[in-house]
C-alpha positions as CSV (number, residue, x, y, z in Angstrom):
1,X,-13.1,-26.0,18.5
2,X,-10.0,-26.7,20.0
3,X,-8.0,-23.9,21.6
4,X,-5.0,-22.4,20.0
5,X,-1.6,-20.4,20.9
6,X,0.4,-18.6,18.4
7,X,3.6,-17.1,18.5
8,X,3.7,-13.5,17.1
9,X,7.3,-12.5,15.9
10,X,8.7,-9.4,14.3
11,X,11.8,-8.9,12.5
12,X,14.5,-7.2,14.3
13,X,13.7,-9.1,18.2
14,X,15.3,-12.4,19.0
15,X,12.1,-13.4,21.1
16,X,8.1,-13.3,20.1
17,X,6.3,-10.0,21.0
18,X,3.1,-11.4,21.8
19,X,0.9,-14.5,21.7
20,X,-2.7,-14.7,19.3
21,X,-5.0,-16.9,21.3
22,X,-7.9,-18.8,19.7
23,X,-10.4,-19.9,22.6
24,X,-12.7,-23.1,22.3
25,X,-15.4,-20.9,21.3
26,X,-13.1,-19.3,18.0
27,X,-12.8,-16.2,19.5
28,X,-9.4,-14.5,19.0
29,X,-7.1,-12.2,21.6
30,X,-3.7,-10.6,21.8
31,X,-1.6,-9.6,24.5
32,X,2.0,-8.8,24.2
33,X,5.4,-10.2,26.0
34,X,6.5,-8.8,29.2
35,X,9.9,-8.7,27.7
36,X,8.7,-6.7,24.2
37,X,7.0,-3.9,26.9
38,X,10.3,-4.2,28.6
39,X,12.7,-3.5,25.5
40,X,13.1,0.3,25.1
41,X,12.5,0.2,21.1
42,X,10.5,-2.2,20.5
43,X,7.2,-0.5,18.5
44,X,3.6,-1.5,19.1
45,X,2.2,-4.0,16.7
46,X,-0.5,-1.9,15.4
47,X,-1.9,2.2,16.1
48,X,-5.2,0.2,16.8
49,X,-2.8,-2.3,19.0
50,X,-0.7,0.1,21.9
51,X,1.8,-1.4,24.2
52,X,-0.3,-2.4,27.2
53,X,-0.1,-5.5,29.4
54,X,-3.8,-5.8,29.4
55,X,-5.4,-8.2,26.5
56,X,-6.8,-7.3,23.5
57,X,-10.5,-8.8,22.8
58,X,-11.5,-10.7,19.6
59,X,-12.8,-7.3,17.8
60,X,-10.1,-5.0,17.5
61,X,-7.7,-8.4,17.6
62,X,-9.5,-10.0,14.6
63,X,-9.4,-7.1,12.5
64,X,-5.7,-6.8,12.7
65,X,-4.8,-10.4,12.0
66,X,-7.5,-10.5,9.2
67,X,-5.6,-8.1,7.2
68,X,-2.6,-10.5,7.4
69,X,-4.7,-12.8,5.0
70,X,-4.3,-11.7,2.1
71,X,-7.0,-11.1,-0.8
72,X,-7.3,-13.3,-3.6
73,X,-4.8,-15.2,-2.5
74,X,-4.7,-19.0,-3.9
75,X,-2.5,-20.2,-1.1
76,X,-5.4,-18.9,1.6
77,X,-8.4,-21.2,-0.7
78,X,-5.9,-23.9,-1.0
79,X,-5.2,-24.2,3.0
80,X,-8.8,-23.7,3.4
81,X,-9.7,-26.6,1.1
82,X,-7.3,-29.0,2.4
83,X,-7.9,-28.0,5.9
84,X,-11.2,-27.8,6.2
85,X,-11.3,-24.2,7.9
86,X,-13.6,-21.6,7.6
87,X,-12.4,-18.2,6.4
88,X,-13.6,-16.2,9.4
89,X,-10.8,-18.9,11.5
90,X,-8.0,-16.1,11.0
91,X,-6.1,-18.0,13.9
92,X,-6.3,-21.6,12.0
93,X,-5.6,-20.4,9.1
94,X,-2.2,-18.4,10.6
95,X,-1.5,-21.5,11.9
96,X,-0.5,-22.8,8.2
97,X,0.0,-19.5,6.5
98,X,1.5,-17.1,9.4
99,X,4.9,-17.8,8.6
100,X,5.3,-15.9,5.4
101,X,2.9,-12.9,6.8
102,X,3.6,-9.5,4.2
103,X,6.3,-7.4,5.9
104,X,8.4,-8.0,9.2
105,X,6.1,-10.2,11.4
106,X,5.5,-14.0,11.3
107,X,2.6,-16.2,13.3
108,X,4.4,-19.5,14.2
109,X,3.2,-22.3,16.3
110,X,4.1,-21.5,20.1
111,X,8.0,-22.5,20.6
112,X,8.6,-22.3,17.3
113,X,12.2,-20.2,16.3
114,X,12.5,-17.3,13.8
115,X,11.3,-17.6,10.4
116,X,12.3,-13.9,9.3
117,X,15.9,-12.7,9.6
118,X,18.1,-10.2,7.7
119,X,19.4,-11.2,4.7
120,X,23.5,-11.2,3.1
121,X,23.0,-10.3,-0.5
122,X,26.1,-12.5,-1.0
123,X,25.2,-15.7,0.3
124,X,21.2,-15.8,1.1
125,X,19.7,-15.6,-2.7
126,X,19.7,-17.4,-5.5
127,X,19.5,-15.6,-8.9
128,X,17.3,-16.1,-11.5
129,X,18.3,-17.1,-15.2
130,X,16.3,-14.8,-17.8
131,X,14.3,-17.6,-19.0
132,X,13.0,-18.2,-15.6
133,X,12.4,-15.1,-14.8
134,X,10.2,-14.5,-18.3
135,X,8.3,-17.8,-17.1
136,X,7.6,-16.2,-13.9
137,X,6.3,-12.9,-15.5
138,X,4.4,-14.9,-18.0
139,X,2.7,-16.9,-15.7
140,X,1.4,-14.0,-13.9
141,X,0.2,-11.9,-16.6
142,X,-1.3,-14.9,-17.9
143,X,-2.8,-15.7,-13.9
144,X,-1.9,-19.4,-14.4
145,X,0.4,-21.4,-11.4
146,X,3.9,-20.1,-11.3
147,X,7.1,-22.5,-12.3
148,X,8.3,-24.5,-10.1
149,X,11.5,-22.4,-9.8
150,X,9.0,-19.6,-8.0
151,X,9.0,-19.6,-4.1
152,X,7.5,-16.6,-3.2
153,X,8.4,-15.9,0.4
154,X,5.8,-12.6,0.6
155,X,2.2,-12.6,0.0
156,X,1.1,-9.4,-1.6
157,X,-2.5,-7.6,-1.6
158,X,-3.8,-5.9,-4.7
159,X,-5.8,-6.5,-7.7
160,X,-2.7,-7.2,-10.0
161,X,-0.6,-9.9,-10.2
162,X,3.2,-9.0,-8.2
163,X,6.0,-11.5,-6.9
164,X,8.7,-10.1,-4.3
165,X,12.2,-10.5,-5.8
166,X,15.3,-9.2,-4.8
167,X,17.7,-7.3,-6.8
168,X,21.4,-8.3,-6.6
169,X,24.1,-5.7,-6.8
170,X,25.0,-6.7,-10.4
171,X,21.4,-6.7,-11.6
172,X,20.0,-9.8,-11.4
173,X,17.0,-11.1,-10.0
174,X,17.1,-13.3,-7.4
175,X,15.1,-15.0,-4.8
176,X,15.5,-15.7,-0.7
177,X,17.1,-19.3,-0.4
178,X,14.7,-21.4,0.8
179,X,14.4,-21.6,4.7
180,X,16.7,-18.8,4.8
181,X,14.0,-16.6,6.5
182,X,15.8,-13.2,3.9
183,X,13.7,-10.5,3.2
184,X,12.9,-9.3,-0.7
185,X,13.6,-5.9,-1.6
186,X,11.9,-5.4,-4.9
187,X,8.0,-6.0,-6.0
188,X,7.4,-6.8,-9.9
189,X,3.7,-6.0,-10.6
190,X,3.1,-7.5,-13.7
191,X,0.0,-6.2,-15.9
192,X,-3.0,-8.9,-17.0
193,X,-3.7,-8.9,-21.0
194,X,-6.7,-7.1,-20.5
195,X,-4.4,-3.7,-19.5
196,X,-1.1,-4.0,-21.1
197,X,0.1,-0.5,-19.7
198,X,-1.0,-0.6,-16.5
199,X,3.0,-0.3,-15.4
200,X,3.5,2.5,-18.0
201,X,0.5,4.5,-16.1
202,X,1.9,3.9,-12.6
203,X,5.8,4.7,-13.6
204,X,4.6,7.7,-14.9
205,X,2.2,8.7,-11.8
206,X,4.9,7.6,-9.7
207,X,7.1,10.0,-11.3
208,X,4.6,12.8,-11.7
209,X,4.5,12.4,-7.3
210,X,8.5,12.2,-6.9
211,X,8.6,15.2,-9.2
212,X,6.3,17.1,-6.9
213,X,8.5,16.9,-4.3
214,X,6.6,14.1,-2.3
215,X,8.5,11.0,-0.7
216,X,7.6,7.7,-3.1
217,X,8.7,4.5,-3.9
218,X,11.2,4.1,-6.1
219,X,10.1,2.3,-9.6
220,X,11.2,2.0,-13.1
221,X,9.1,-0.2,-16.0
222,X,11.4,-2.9,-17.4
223,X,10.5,-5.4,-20.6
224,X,10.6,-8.5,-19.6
225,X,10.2,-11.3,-22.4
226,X,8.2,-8.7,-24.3
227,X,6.0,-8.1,-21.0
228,X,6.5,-4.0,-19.3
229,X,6.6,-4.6,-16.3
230,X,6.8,-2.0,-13.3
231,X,9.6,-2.7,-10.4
232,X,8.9,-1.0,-7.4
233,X,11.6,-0.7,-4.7
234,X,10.5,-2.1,-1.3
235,X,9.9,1.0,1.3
236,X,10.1,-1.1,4.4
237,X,13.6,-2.5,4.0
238,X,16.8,-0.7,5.3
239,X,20.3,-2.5,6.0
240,X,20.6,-2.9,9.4
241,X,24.1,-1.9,10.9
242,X,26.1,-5.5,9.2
243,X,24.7,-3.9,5.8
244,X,22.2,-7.1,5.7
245,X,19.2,-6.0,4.7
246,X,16.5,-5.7,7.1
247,X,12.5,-5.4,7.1
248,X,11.3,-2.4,8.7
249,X,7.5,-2.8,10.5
250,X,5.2,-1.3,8.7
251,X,1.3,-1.6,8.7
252,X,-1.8,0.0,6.3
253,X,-4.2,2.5,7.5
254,X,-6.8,-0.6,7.9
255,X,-4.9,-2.4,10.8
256,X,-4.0,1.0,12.3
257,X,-7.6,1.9,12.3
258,X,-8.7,-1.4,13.4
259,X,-10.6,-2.2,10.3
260,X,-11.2,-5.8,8.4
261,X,-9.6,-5.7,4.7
262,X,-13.9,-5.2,3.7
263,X,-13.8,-1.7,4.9
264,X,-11.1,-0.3,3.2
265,X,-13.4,1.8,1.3
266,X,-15.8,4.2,3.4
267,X,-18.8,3.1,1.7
268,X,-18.4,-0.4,2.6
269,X,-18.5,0.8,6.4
270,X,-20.8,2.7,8.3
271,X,-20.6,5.7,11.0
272,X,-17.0,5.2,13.8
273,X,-16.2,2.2,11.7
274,X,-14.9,3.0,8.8
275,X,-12.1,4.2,6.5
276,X,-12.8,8.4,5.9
277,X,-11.2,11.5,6.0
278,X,-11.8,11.6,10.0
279,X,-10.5,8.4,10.5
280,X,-7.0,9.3,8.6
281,X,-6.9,12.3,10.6
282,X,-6.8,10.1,13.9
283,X,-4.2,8.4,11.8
284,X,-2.2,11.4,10.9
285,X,-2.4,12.6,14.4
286,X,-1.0,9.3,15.7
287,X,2.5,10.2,14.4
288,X,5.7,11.6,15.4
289,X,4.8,14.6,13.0
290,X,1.2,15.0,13.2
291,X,1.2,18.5,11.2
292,X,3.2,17.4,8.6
293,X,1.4,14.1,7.9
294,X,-1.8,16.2,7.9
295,X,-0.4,18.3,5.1
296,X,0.9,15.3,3.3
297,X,-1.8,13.4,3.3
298,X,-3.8,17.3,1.7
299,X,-1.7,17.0,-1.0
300,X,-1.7,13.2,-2.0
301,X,-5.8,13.4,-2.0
302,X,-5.7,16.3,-4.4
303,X,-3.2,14.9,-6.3
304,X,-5.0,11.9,-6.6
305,X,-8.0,14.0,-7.8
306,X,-6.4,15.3,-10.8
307,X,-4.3,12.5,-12.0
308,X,-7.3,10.8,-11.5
309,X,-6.8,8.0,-9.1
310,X,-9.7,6.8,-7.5
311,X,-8.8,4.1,-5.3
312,X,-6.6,5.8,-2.9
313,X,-8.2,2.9,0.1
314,X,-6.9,2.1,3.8
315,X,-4.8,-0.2,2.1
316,X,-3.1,2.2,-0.3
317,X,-1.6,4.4,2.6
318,X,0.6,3.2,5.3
319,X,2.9,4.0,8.0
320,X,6.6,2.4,9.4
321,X,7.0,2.3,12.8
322,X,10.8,3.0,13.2
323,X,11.4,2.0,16.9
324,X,9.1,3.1,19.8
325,X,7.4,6.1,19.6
326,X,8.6,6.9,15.8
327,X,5.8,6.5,13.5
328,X,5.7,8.5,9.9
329,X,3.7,7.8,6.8
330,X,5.2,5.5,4.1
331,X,6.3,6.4,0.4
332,X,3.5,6.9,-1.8
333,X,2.7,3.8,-3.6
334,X,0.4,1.9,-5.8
335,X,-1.0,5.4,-7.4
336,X,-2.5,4.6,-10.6
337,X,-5.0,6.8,-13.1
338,X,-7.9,4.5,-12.5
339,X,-10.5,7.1,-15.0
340,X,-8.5,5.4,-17.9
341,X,-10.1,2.5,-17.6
342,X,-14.2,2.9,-17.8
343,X,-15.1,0.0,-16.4
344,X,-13.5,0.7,-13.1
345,X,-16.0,2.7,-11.3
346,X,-15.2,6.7,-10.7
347,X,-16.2,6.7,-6.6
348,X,-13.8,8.4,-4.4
349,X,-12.4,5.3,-1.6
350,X,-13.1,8.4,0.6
351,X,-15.4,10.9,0.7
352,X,-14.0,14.4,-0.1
353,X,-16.4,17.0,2.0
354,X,-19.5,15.3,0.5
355,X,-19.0,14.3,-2.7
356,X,-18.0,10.9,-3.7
357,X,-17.0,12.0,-7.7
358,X,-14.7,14.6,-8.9
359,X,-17.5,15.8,-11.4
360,X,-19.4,16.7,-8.3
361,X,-16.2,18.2,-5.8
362,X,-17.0,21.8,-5.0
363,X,-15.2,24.7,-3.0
364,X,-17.2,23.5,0.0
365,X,-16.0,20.5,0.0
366,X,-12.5,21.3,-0.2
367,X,-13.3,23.8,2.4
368,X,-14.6,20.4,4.6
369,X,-11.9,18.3,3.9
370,X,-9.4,21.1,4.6
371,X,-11.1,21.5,8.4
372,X,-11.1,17.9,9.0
373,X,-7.2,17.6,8.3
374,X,-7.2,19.9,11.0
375,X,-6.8,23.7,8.6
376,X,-9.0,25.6,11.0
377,X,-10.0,29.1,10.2
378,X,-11.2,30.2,6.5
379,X,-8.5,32.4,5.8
380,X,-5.9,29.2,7.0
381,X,-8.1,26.7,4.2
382,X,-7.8,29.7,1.8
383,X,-3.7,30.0,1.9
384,X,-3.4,26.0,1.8
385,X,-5.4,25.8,-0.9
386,X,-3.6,28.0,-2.8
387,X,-0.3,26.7,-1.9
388,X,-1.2,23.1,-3.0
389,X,-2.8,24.0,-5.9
390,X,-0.2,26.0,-7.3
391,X,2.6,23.6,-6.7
392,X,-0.1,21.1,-8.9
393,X,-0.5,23.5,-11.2
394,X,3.3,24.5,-11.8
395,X,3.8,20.9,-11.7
396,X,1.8,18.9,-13.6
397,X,0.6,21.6,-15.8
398,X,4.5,21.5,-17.0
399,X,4.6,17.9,-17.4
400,X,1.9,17.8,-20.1
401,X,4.0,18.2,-23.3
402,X,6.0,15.9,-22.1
403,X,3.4,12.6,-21.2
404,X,2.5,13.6,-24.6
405,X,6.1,13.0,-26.2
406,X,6.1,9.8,-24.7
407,X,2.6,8.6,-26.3
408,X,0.4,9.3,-23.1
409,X,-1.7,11.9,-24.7
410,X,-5.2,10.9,-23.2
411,X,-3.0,10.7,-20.0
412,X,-2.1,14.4,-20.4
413,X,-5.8,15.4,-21.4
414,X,-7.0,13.5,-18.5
415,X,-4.7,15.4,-16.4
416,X,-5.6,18.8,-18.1
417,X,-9.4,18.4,-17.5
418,X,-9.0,18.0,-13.9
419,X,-6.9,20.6,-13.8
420,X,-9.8,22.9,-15.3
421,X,-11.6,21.6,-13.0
422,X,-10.1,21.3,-9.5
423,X,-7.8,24.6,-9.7
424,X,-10.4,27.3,-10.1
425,X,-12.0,25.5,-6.6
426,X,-8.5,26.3,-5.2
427,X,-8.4,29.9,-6.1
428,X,-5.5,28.7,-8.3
429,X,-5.3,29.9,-12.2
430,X,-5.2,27.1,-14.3
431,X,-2.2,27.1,-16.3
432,X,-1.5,27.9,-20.4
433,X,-0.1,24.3,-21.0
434,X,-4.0,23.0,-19.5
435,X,-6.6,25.4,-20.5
436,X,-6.9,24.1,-24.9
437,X,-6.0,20.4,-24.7
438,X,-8.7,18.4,-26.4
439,X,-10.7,17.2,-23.9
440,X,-10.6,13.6,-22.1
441,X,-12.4,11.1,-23.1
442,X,-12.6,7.4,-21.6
443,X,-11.6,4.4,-24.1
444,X,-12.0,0.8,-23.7
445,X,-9.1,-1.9,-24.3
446,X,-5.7,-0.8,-24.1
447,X,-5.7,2.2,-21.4
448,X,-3.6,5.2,-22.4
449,X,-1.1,5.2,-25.3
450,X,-2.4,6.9,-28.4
C-alpha cells in the first residue's frame, strides 16, 4: 500500500487544520497545523481529538475518520466497487469521498483548495420545481436512485431515507449550485412504505420535547406529492457576520468518545470502550457547562423512556463546538417512539442503572443513573427526580387529549403507560389525564394513527 496525505479542512479557516496520513502499512494518524494551534478560535477537531502538536495514532485516529463514512451509504459501496478498496481503508476511501464529509469539514487531496464555503441565498442555489422535488421524495421513499436533477452535497447517517435541501426565503426548495462549496440548511427525512407516519411520530415527539422547555430542532411535516414528510431545520448552521449562511462544527457522541460507528450502542462494545451512561458523563463534563449538560442529558433519557424512544445511540446526541473552548450539546434531534413499531427491538442504546428495558427500570436504577450523571447524595437523586418527573408529568400528562384529537391515540396510550410506570419510580403522582387510558398495545403495519 502506497502511502497517503490528506488535507483536513473545516469551514470557517482559509487554510487546512490538519493532515490524515495513511502509512505503507494502512495505518492511519492525525496531527494538526501549526497555524490551526496558532489561531485563537480555532476548536479541536474532535473531544477524543485536543489541540496538541503531538500525533495522533491509528486507534483513536481511525475511529474519528470512520464515522465520517457514512452507513448504508450507496456512494461508499459504489467507490468501493469501482476502486477496489477495502472498507477498513478509511483514508482511500476519503480520498474519493472526503470532500462532501456531513457537517463543516472536508478531506481533500494535499494542496487541494476549499470545497466548503458559506453560502448567499441569492446567488448560490438553484430551486427546485414541485415536480422535481415530488421525484426526489418519491425516489426515496421508494429507495430507488434519485433523478438526475438530485446532487446531494451532504451525506446523511440514519436508517431512513433524508436529502439536505435548502429553503429559500420565499419557500422554495433549492439546492447548492454545483461546485459552489454552500452549505444546506434543511434535512427532508422521507418515510419508506413500510411506516408511512414515521414523520407524523417525530413532529409530534419533537414537539412534545420543545414543549418541555428543552432546546430542539426545528421541524414541521409537509405533504409532498401525497408523501408526509418531516423537514427538520439544520442545528449547525448560523449566518456568519455577511448574513451568508455558515456551517457550524459539530460532531456526535461517537467521535467525541473515540468510538467506530459499530459501538454506538453499549452492547455492541465492551468495558472503557463503549457508548454508556459513564461515557456521556465524560462527554457532558467536557463542556463549557458541564452541570447543565448533566441535567440535560437526565431529562432527555427519561423523556425518552416514556415517549418510548429506544434508540437514543452515540449518534443521536451531539455537540457544536462554537470557537475554542465553547462546546455545548446540540438540539435534540432524531427522537422517535420506536415501541410503535414491534419489530424494532425494545433495548435501551444505553443501559439505565442495570436494566436494558423499561418493563424492567426500577427506583435503583434511577437511583444509579442519577449518581453517574454526577447527582451525589440520596436526598440530591431524591429532589431531581422529583423535579424531572413532575415537569413530565405536567407536561406530557397534558398533552394526551390532545395527540388524541389529532388521531395519535395509541401514541397517547403509549405515552400514558409509561407514565404509570416511570413516575411512581420518581416519587412523582401520575397525573388524572394518564392513570384510565386504555392501555398500549403494539400493532403491526402502519404505526400510530387510529
Amino acid at each position: 500500500m502506497t502511502a497517503l496525505i490528506l488535507d483536513l479542512r473545516m469551514d470557517g479557516f482559509t487554510e487546512p487544520i490538519g493532515n490524515l496520513v495513511r502509512d505503507d502499512r494502512g495505518a492511519l494518524s492525525f496531527v494538526y497545523r501549526a497555524a490551526h494551534l496558532a489561531h485563537p478560535e480555532a476548536p479541536p477537531l474532535s473531544l477524543s481529538l485536543p489541540l496538541t502538536d503531538e500525533p495522533y495514532g491509528d486507534v483513536i485516529t481511525r475511529a474519528f475518520f470512520d464515522n465520517l463514512l457514512q452507513e448504508r451509504d450507496v456512494a461508499l459501496a459504489q467507490v468501493m466497487a469501482r476502486e477496489g478498496l477495502a472498507r477498513h481503508d478509511v483514508a482511500g476511501l476519503l480520498l474519493h469521498l472526503g470532500k462532501d464529509c456531513p457537517g463543516a469539514i472536508s478531506v481533500v487531496p494535499s494542496g487541494a483548495p476549499p470545497v466548503k464555503t458559506p453560502g448567499d441565498l441569492a446567488t448560490d442555489y438553484d430551486p427546485l420545481s414541485d415536480d422535481e422535488l415530488a421525484a426526489i421524495v418519491t425516489a426515496l421513499r421508494d429507495r430507488r436512485r434519485l433523478p438526475d436533477v438530485a446532487a446531494d452535497p451532504s451525506p446523511l447517517a440514519g436508517v431512513q431515507s433524508k436529502i439536505a435541501l435548502t429553503v429559500l426565503p420565499d419557500g422554495r426548495f433549492a439546492q447548492p449550485k454545483r461546485g459552489s462549496g454552500a452549505p444546506t440548511t434543511h434535512i427532508l427525512k422521507v418515510p419508506n412504505r413500510d411506516h408511512p407516519n414515521d414523520a407524523i411520530n417525530e413532529a409530534a415527539s419533537l414537539a412534545l420535547s420543545r414543549a418541555l422547555g428543552v432546546e430542539t430542532v426545528e421541524a414541521t411535516t409537509m405533504d409532498i406529492g401525497g408523501i408526509m414528510v418531516l423537514v427538520v431545520r439544520r442545528f449547525d448552521r448560523l449566518p456568519d457576520h455577511t448574513g451568508r449562511i455558515a456551517r457550524l462544527h459539530q460532531e456526535d457522541f461517537a467521535q467525541a468518545l473515540g468510538l467506530p460507528a459499530e459501538l454506538k450502542y453499549e452492547r455492541r462494545g465492551k468495558p472503557e470502550r463503549r457508548f454508556d451512561a459513564a461515557a456521556a458523563r465524560r462527554v457532558l463534563d467536557a463542556t463549557s457547562d458541564p452541570i447543565g449538560a448533566r441535567d440535560a442529558f437526565i431529562g432527555a433519557t427519561l423523556f425518552d423512556l416514556i415517549i418510548s424512544n429506544v434508540d437514543a445511540h452515540a449518534k443521536n446526541h451531539a455537540l457544536l463546538h462554537i470557537g475554542r473552548g465553547n462546546i455545548r450539546l446540540s438540539p435534540r434531534y432524531d427522537l422517535l417512539p420506536t415501541r410503535l413499531d414491534p419489530n424494532l427491538t425494545e433495548e435501551f442504546a444505553f443501559l439505565v442503572g442495570d436494566a436494558a428495558k423499561l418493563d424492567d427500570v426500577t427506583t435503583t436504577d434511577l437511583e444509579t443513573f442519577l449518581g453517574i450523571m454526577g447527582v451525589a447524595t440520596p436526598a440530591a437523586r431524591r429532589r431531581v427526580a422529583r423535579r424531572h418527573g413532575t415537569k413530565l408529568a405536567e407536561g406530557l400528562g397534558g398533552a394526551l387529549e390532545a395527540l388524541q384529537a389529532r388521531g395519535m391515540k395509541q401514541f397517547a396510550d403509549l405515552i400514558a403507560a409509561n407514565l404509570r410506570h416511570v413516575l411512581p419510580l420518581l416519587d412523582v403522582s401520575v397525573p388524572e389525564t394518564a392513570r384510565n387510558r386504555d392501555a398500549f398495545v403494539a400493532r403491526g403495519g402502519g404505526w400510530l394513527n387510529s
